[in-house]
DRENLOTOR-902315 format. One record per residue (C-alpha): x, y negated, z; residue in one letter. Coordinates in nm, 4 decimals. Last residue first. Example, Ala and Ser with C-alpha at 12.3 -4.5 7.8 and 13.67 -1.06 7.14 Angstrom:
// residues 2
+----------+----------+----------+--------+
|        u |        v |        w | residu |
+----------+----------+----------+--------+
|   1.3670 |   0.1060 |   0.7140 |      s |
|   1.2300 |   0.4500 |   0.7800 |      a |
+----------+----------+----------+--------+
This chain:
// residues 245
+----------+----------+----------+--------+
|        u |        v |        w | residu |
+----------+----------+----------+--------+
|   0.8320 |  -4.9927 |   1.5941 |      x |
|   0.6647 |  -4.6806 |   1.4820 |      x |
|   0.7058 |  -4.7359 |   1.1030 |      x |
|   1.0747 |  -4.7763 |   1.1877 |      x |
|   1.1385 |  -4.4098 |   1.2833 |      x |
|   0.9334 |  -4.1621 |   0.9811 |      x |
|   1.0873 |  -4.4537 |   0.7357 |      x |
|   1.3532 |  -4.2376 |   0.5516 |      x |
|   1.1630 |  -3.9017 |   0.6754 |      x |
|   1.0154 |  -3.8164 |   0.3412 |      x |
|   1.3385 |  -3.9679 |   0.1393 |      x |
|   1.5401 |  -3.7701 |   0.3786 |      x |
|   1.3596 |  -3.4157 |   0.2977 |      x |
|   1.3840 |  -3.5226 |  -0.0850 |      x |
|   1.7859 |  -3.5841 |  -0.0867 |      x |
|   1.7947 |  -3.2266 |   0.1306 |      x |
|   1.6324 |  -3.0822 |  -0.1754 |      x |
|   1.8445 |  -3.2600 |  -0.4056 |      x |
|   2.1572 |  -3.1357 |  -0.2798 |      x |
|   2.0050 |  -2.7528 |  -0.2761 |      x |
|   1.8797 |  -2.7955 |  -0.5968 |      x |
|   2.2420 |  -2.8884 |  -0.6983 |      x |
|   2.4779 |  -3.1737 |  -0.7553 |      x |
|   2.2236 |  -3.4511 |  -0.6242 |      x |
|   2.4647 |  -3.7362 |  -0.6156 |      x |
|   2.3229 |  -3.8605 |  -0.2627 |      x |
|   2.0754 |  -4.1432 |  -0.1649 |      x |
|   1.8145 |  -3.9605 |  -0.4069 |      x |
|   1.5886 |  -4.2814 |  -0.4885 |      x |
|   1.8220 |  -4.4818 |  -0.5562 |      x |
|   2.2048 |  -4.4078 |  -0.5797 |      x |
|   2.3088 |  -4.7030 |  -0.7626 |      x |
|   2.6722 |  -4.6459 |  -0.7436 |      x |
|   2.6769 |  -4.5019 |  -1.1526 |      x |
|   2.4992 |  -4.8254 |  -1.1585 |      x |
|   2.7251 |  -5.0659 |  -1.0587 |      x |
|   3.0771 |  -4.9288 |  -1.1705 |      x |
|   2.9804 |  -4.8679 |  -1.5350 |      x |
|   2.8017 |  -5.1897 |  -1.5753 |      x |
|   3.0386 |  -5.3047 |  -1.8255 |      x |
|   3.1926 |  -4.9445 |  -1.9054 |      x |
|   2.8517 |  -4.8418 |  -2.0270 |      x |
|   2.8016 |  -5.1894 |  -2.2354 |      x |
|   3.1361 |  -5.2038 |  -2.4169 |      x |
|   3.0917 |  -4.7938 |  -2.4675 |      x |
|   2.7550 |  -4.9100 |  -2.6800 |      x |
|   2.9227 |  -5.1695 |  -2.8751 |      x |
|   3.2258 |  -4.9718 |  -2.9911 |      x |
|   3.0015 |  -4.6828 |  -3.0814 |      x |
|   2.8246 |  -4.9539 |  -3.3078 |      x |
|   2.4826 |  -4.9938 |  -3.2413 |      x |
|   2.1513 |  -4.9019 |  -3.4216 |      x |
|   1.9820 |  -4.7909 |  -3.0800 |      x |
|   1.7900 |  -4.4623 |  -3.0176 |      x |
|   2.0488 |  -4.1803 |  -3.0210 |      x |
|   2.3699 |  -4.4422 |  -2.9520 |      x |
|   2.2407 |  -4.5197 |  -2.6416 |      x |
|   2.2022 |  -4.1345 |  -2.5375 |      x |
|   2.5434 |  -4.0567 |  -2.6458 |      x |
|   2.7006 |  -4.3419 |  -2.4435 |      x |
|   2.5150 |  -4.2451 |  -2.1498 |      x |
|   2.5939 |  -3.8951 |  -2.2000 |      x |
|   2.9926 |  -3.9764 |  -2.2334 |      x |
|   2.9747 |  -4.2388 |  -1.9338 |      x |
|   2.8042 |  -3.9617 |  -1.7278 |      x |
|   3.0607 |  -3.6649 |  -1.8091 |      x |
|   3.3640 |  -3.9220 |  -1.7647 |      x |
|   3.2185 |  -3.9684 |  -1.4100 |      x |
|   3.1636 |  -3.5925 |  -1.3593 |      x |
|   3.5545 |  -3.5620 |  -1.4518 |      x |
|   3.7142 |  -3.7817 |  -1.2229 |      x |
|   3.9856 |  -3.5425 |  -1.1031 |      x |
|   3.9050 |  -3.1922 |  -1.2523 |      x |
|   3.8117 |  -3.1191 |  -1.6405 |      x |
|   3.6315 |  -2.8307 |  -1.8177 |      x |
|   3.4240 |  -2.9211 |  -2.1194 |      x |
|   3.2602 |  -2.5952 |  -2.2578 |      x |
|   2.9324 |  -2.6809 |  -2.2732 |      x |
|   2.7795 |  -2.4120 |  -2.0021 |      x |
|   3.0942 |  -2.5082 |  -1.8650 |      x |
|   2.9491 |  -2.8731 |  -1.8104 |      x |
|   2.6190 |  -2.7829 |  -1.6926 |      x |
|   2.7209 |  -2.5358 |  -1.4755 |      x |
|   2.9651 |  -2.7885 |  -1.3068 |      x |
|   2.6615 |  -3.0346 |  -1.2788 |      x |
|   2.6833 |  -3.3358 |  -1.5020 |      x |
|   2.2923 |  -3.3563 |  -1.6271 |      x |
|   2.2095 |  -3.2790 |  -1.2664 |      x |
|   1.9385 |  -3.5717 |  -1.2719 |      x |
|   2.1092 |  -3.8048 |  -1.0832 |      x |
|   2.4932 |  -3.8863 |  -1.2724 |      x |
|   2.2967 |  -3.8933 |  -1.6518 |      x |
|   1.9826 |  -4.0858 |  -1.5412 |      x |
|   2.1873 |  -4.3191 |  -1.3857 |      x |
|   2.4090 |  -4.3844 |  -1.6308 |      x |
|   2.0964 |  -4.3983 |  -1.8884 |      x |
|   1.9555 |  -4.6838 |  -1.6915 |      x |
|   2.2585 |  -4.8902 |  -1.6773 |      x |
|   2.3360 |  -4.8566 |  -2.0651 |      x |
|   1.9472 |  -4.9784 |  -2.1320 |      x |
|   2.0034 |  -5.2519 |  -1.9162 |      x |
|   2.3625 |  -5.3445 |  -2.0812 |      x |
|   2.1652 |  -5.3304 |  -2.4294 |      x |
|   1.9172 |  -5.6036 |  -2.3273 |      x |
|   1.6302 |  -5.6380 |  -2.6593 |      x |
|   1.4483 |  -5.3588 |  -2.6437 |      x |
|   1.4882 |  -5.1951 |  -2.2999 |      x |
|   1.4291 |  -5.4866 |  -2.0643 |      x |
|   1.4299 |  -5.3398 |  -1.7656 |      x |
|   1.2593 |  -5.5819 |  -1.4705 |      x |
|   1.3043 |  -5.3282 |  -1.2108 |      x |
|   1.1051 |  -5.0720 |  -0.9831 |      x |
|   0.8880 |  -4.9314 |  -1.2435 |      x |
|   1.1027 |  -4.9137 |  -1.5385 |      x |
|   1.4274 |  -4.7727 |  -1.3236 |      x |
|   1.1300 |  -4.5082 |  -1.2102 |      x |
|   1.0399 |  -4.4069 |  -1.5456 |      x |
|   1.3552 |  -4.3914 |  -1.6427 |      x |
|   1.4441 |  -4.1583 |  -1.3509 |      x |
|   1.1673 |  -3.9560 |  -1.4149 |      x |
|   1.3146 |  -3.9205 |  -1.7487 |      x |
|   1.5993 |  -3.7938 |  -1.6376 |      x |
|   1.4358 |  -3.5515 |  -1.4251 |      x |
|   1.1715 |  -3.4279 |  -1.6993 |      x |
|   1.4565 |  -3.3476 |  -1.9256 |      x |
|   1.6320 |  -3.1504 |  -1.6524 |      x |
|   1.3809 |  -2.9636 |  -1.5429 |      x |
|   1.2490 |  -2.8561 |  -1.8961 |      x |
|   1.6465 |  -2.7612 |  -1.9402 |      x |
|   1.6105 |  -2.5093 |  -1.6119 |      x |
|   1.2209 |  -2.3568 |  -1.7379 |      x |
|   1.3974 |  -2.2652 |  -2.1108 |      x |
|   1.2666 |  -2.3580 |  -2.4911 |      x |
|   1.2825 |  -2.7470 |  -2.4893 |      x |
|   1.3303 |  -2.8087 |  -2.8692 |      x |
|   0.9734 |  -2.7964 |  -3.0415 |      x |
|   0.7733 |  -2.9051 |  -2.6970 |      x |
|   0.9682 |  -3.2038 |  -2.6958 |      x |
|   0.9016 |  -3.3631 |  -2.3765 |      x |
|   0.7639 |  -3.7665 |  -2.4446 |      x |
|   0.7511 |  -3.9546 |  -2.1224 |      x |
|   0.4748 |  -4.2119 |  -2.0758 |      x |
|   0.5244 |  -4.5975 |  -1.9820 |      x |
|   0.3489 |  -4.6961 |  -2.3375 |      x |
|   0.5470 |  -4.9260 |  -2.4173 |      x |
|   0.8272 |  -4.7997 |  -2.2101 |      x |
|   0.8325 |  -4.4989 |  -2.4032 |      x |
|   1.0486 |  -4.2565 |  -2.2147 |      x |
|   1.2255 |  -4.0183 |  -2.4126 |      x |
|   1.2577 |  -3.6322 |  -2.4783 |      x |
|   1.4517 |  -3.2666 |  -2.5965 |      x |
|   1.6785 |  -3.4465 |  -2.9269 |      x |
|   1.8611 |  -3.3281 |  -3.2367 |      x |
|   1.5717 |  -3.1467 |  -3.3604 |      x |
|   1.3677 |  -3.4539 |  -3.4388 |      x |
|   1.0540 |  -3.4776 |  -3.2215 |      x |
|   0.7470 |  -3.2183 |  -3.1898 |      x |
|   0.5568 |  -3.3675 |  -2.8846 |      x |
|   0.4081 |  -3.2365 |  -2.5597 |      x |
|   0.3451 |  -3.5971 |  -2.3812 |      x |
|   0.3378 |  -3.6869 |  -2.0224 |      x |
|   0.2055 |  -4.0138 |  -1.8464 |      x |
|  -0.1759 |  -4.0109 |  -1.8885 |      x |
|  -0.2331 |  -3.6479 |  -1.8205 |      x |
|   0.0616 |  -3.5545 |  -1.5312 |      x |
|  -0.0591 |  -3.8556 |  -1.3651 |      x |
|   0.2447 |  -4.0550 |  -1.2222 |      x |
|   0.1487 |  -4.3165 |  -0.9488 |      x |
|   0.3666 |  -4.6512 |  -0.9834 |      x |
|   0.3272 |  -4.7974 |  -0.6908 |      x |
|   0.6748 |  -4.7719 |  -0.5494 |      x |
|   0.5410 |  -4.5309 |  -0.3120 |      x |
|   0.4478 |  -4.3316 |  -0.6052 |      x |
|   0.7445 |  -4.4030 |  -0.7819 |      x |
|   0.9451 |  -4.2514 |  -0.5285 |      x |
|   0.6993 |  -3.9642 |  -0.4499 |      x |
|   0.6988 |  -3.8260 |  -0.7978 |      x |
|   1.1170 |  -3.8742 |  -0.8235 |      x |
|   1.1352 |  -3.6605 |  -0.5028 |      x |
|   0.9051 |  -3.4021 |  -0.6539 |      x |
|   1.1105 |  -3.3891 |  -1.0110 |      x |
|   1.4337 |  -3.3626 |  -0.8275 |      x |
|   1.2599 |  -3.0693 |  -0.5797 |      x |
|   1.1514 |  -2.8626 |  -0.8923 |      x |
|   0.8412 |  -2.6770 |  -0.7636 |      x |
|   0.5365 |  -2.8766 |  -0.8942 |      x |
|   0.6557 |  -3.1142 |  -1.1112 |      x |
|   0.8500 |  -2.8628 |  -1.2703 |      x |
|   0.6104 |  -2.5974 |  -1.2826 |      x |
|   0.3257 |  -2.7852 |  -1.4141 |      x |
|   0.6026 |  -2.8939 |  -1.7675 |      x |
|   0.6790 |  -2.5377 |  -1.8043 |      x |
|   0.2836 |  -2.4592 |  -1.8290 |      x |
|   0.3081 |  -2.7640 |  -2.0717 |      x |
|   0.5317 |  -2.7245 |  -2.2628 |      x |
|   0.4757 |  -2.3154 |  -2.3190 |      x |
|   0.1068 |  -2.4455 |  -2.4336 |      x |
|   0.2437 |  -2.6848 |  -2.6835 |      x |
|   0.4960 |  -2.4685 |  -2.8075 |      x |
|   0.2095 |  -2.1934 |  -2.8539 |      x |
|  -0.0095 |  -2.3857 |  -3.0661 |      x |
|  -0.3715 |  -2.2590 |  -3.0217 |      x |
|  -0.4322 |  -2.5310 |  -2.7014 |      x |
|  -0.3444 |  -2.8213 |  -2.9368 |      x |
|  -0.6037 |  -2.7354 |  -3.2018 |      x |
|  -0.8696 |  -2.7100 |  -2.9745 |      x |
|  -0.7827 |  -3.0144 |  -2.7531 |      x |
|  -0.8215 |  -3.1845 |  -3.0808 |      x |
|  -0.4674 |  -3.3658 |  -3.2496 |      x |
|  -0.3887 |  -3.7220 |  -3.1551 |      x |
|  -0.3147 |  -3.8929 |  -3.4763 |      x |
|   0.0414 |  -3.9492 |  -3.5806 |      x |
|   0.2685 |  -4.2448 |  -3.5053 |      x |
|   0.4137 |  -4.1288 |  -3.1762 |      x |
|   0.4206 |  -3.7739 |  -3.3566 |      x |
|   0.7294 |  -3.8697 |  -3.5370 |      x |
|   0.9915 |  -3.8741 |  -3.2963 |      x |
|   1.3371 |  -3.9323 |  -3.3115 |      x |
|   1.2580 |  -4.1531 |  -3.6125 |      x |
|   1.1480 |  -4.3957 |  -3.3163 |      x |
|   1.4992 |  -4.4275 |  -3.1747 |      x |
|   1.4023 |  -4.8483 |  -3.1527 |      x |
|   1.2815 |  -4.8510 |  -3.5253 |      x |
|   1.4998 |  -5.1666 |  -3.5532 |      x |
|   1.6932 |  -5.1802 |  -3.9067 |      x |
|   1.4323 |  -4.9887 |  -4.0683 |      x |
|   1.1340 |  -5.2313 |  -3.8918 |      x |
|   1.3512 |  -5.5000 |  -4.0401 |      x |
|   1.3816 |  -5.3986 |  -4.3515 |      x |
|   0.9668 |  -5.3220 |  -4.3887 |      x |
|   0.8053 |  -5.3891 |  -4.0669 |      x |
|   0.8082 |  -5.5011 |  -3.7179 |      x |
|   0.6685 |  -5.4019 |  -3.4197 |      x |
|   0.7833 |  -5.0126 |  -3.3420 |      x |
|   0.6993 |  -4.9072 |  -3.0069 |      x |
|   0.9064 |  -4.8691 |  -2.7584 |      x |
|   1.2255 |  -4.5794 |  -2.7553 |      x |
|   1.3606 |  -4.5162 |  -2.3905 |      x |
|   1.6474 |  -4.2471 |  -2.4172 |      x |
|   1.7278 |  -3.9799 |  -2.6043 |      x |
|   1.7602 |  -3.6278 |  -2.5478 |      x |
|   2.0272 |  -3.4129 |  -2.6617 |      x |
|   2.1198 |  -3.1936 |  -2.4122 |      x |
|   1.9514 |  -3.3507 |  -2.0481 |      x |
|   1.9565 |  -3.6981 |  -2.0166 |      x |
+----------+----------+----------+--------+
């Protein structure tokens, strides 16, 4: 995920200790629980309208975001831009989820300010979405399928670019966009689960090698716009030849 975000929190089942013990990364974001507000309402509150006339141009322009559209699409999994997106004020350590209960993404209208980091929080969860779609995740209760999700998410969504990483100030040559993965998967683990760091780096470094080599549905490591523009041209033409045969 992009700076921040957290990863795939369902909904709450349980109560008293035991709903404290596993809220699932719901405290991350309290208006899962509240009651939808009016159109009205909604429409006069300028984070919510910045969300989502940044959240139109993404899905529109950003060539990650279209690729991932198409992918679960063909997958059949249609996104609708209604049904499976959320403007939400969440805690202000994170920028969005996917809820697999609900299969919708939450974007936190309170914490993604800037076009670029809307792109990247969409893209990794796109990528969620997609893992959720294609394979039997099981995000509540299997920790290593959680970990292998949020490796991918971290190496395809341009989490780990160069720009990315400076714009942090970690600087590093040989190997260093892998260590940038396992950290952010790691970090985004430890965001909505109750686990020991110890536990969560056991399950990154377990399926480490796997997933970070699960390339679907880019191909490539998309390392720019340009990288995952090509990526989206050969997903287009990836069955242009057999369908004729």
């Amino acid at each position: 995920m992009g700076e921040g975000e957290a990863g795939s929190p369902p909904a709450a089942e349980k109560k008293g200790a035991e709903e404290e013990e596993e809220d699932f990364g719901y405290r991350l974001f309290p208006d899962r629980n509240k009651k939808p507000q009016s159109f009205l309402v909604r429409s006069l509150f300028t984070f919510h309208n910045k969300c989502q006339l940044m959240l139109k141009l993404t899905l529109e322009t950003n060539p990650y975001a279209r690729l991932l559209l198409e992918a679960l699409k063909q997958s059949g999994c249609t996104v609708f831009n209604d049904r499976h997106f959320s403007c939400e004020n969440c805690d202000g350590c994170v920028s969005g989820g996917f809820d697999a209960a609900t299969s919708q993404i939450v974007l936190c209208q309170n914490n993604i300010r800037q076009q670029s980091h809307m792109n990247r929080v969409v893209t990794h969860e796109l990528i969620h979405a997609f893992d959720h779609c294609r394979a039997h995740v099981d995000w509540f209760k299997n920790v290593k399928h959680l970990a292998c999700s949020e490796i991918r998410a971290a190496n395809l969504s341009g989490d780990c670019t160069l720009m990315n990483e400076i714009a942090r100030f970690k600087f590093g040559l040989k190997g260093h966009h892998q260590t940038c993965v396992r950290d952010r998967a790691i970090r985004s683990i430890l965001a909505v689960r109750k686990l020991s760091k110890e536990t969560a780096e056991k399950a990154v470094d377990e399926v480490f090698d796997a997933c970070f080599n699960d390339l679907e549905p880019f191909g490539r490591i998309p390392h720019s716009k340009a990288d995952a523009r090509r990526a989206y041209r050969d997903f287009q033409n990836r069955d242009r030849y057999t369908a004729n045969l």
